[in-house]
DOLODO-124755 format. One record per residue (C-alpha): x, z, y; chain; residue number from 1. Coordinates in Angstrom, 3 decimals, decimal comma, always signed. Each point is the difference from the previous one (the first is absolute). Layout:
% DOLODO-124755
X | Z | Y | A | NUM
...
This chain:
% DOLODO-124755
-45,796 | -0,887 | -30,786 | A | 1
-1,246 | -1,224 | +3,584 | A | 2
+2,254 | +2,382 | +1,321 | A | 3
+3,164 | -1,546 | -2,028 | A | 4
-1,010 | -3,730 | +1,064 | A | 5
-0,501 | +0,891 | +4,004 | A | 6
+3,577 | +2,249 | -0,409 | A | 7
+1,719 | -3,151 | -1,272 | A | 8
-2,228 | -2,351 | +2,772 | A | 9
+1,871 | +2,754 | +2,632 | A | 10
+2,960 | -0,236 | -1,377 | A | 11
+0,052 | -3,919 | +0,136 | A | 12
-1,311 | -0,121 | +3,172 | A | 13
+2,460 | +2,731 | +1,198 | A | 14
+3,048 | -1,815 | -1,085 | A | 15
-0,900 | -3,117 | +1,933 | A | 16
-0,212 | +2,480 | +3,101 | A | 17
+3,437 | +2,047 | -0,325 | A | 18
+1,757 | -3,310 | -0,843 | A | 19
-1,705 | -1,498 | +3,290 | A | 20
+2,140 | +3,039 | +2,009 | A | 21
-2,967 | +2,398 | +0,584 | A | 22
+0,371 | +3,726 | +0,132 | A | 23
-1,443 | +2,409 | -2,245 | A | 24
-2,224 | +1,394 | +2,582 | A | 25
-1,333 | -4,058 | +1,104 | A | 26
-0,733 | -0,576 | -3,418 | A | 27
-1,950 | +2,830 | -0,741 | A | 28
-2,312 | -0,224 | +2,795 | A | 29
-0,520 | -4,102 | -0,731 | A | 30
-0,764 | +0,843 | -4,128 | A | 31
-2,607 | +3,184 | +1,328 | A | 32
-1,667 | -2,509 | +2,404 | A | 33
-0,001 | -2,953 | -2,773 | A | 34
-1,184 | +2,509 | -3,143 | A | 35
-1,321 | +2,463 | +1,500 | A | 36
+1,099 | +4,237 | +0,248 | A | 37
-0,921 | +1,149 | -3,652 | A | 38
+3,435 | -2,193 | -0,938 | A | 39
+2,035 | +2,801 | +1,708 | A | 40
+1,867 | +1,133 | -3,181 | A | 41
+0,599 | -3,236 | -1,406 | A | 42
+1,702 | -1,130 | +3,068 | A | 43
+2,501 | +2,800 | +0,006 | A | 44
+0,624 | -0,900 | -4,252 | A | 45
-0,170 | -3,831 | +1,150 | A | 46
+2,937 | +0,715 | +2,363 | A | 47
+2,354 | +1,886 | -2,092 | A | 48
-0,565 | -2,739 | -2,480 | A | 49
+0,750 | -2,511 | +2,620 | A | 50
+3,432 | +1,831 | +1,637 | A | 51
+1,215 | +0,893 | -3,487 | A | 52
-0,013 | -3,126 | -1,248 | A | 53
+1,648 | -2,009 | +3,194 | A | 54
+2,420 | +3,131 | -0,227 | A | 55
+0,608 | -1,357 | -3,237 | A | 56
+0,961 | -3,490 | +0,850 | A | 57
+2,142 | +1,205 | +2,774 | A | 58
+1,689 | +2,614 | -2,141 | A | 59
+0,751 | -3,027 | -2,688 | A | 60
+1,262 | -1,943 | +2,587 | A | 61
+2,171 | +2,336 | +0,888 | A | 62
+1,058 | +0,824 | -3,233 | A | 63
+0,580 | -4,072 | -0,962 | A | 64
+2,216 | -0,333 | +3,675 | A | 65
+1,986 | +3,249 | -1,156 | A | 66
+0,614 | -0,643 | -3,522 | A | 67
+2,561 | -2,345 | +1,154 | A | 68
+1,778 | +1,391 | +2,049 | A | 69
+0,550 | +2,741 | -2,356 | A | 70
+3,906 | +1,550 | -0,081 | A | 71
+1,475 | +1,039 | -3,680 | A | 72
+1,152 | +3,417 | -0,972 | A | 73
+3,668 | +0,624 | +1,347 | A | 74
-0,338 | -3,086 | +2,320 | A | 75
-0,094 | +0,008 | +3,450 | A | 76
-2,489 | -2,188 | +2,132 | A | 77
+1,264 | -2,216 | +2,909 | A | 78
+0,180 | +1,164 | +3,165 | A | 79
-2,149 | -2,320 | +2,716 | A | 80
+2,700 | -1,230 | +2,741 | A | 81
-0,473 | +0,489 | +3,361 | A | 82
-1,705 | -3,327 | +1,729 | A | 83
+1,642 | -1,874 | +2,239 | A | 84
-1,299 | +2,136 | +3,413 | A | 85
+1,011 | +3,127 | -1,682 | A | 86
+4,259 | -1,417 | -0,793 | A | 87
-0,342 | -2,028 | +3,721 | A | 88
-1,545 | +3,736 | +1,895 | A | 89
+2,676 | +1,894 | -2,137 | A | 90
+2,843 | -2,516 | +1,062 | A | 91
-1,342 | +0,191 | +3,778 | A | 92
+0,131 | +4,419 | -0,580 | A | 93
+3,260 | -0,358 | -1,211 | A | 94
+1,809 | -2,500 | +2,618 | A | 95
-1,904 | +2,144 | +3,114 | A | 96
+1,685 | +3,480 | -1,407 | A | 97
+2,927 | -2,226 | -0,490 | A | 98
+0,410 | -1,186 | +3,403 | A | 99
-1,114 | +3,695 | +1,538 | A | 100
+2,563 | +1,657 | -2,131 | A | 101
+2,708 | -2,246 | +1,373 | A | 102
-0,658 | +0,509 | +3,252 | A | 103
-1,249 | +3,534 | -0,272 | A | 104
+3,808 | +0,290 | -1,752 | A | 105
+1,866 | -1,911 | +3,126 | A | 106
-1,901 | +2,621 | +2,486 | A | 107
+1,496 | +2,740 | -2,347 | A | 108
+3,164 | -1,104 | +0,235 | A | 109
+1,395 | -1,633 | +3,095 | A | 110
-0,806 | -0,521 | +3,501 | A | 111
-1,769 | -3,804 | -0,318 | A | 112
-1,200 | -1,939 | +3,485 | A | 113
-3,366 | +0,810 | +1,878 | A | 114
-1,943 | -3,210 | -1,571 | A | 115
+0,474 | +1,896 | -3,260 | A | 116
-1,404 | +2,996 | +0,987 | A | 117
-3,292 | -2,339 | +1,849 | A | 118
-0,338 | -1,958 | -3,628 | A | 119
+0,217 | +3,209 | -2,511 | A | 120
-3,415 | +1,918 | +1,047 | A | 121
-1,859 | -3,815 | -0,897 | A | 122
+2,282 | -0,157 | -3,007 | A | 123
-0,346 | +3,424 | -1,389 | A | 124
-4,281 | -0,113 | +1,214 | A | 125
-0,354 | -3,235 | -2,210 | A | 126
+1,768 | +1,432 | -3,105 | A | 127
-1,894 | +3,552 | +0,214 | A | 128
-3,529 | -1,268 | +0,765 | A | 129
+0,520 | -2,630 | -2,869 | A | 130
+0,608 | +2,514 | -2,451 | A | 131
-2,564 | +2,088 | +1,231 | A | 132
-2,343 | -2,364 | -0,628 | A | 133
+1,384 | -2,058 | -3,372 | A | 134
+0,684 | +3,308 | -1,738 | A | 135
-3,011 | +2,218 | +1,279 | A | 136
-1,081 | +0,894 | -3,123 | A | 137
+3,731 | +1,308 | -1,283 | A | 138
-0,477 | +2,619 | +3,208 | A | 139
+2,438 | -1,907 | +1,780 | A | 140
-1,902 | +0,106 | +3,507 | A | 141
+0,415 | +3,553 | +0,063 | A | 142
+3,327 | -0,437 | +0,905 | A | 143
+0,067 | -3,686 | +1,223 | A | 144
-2,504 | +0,785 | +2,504 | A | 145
+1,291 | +2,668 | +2,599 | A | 146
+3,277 | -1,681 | -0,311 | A | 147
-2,167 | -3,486 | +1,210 | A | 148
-1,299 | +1,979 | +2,969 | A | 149
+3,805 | +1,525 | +0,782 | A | 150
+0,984 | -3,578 | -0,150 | A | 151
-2,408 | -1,347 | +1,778 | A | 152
+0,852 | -3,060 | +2,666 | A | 153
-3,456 | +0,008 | +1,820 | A | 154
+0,347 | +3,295 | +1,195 | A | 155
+3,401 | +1,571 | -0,811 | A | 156
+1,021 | +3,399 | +0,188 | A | 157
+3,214 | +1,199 | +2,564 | A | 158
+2,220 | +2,452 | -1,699 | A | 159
+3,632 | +0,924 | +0,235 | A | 160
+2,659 | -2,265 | -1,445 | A | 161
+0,676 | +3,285 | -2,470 | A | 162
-3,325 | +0,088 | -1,129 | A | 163
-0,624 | -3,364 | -0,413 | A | 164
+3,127 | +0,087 | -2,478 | A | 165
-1,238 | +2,583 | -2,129 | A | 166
-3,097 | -1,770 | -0,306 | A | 167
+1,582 | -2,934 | -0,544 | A | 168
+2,206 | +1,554 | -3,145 | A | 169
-3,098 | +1,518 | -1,511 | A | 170
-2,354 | -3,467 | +0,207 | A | 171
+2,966 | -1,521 | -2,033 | A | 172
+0,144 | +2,507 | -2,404 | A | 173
-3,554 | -0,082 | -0,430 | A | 174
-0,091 | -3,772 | -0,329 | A | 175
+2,780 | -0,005 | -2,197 | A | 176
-1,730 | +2,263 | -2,696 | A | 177
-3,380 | -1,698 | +0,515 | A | 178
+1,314 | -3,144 | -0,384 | A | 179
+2,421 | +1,069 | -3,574 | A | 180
-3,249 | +2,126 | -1,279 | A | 181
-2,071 | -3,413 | -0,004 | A | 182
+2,863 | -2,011 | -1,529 | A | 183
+0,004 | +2,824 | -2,390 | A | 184
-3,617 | -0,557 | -0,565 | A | 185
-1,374 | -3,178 | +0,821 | A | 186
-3,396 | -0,377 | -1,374 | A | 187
-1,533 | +2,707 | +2,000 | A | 188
């Protein structure tokens, strides 16, 4: 019976210590110095007592929070929109590849003036390192990247007029399906 009554002392005296934010391990070593080492094994049962029953009230919690938000059978639960970041760094995307593909189009297809051809590397650079970085997780920078560094104003790279058109041809193709695969699926 004296070993019942010091269990349950443990156990109260445990619960005011896990609740206060201490560690198993803290604990332990404060309850052998307060009662002394022959409590070993009631510490370990005063512990388990002690986790299952916070588990308990977190798991009922849970449960209460949950119940509510509970969908039907054959019902279908709503979505959560996008914030207001996410539709504002999907509308910047979206205008950047806009603006590259037109001018990535007028290099395609005519002969335009030299300030053109000075403006499109910081056009196109803006537009590929933006989507490199807003849609990083979609694998986007795989592609978005190299053509940032082939675009690149800081220290740009001197090839033939030839070359620089098939290049050109390819970036808008690849912008073109980048930028219809996201419309196609937004919420990545």
């Amino acid at each position: 019976m004296n070993q019942a009554a010091s269990l349950q002392e443990t156990i109260a005296k445990g619960k005011r210590h896990y609740y206060d934010g201490l560690t198993f391990r803290k604990w332990k070593i404060a309850m052998l110095n307060v009662h002394g080492h022959h409590t070993r094994p009631f510490l370990e049962e005063a512990w388990n007592d002690i986790l299952g029953e916070a588990e308990s009230r977190t798991r009922a919690n849970r449960d209460k929070q949950t119940s509510s938000k509970t969908v039907a059978a054959g019902t279908r639960a709503t979505a959560k929109r996008p914030g207001i970041i996410t539709f504002f760094g999907d509308a910047t995307m979206l205008t950047l590849n806009a603006l590259a593909c037109l001018a990535l189009f007028g290099t395609c297809t005519s002969r335009l003036p030299y300030p053109f051809y000075t403006k499109l590397p910081w056009i196109c650079f803006a537009a590929f390192t933006y989507a490199a970085l807003w849609k990083m997780k979609d694998g986007a920078a795989i592609i978005c990247v190299p053509l940032a560094c082939l675009f690149n104003p800081f220290y740009p790279i001197h090839l033939t007029g030839s070359v620089w058109s098939v290049i050109d041809l390819v970036s808008l193709l690849l912008l073109v399906a980048m930028s219809l695969r996201f419309l196609a699926n937004p919420k990545k």
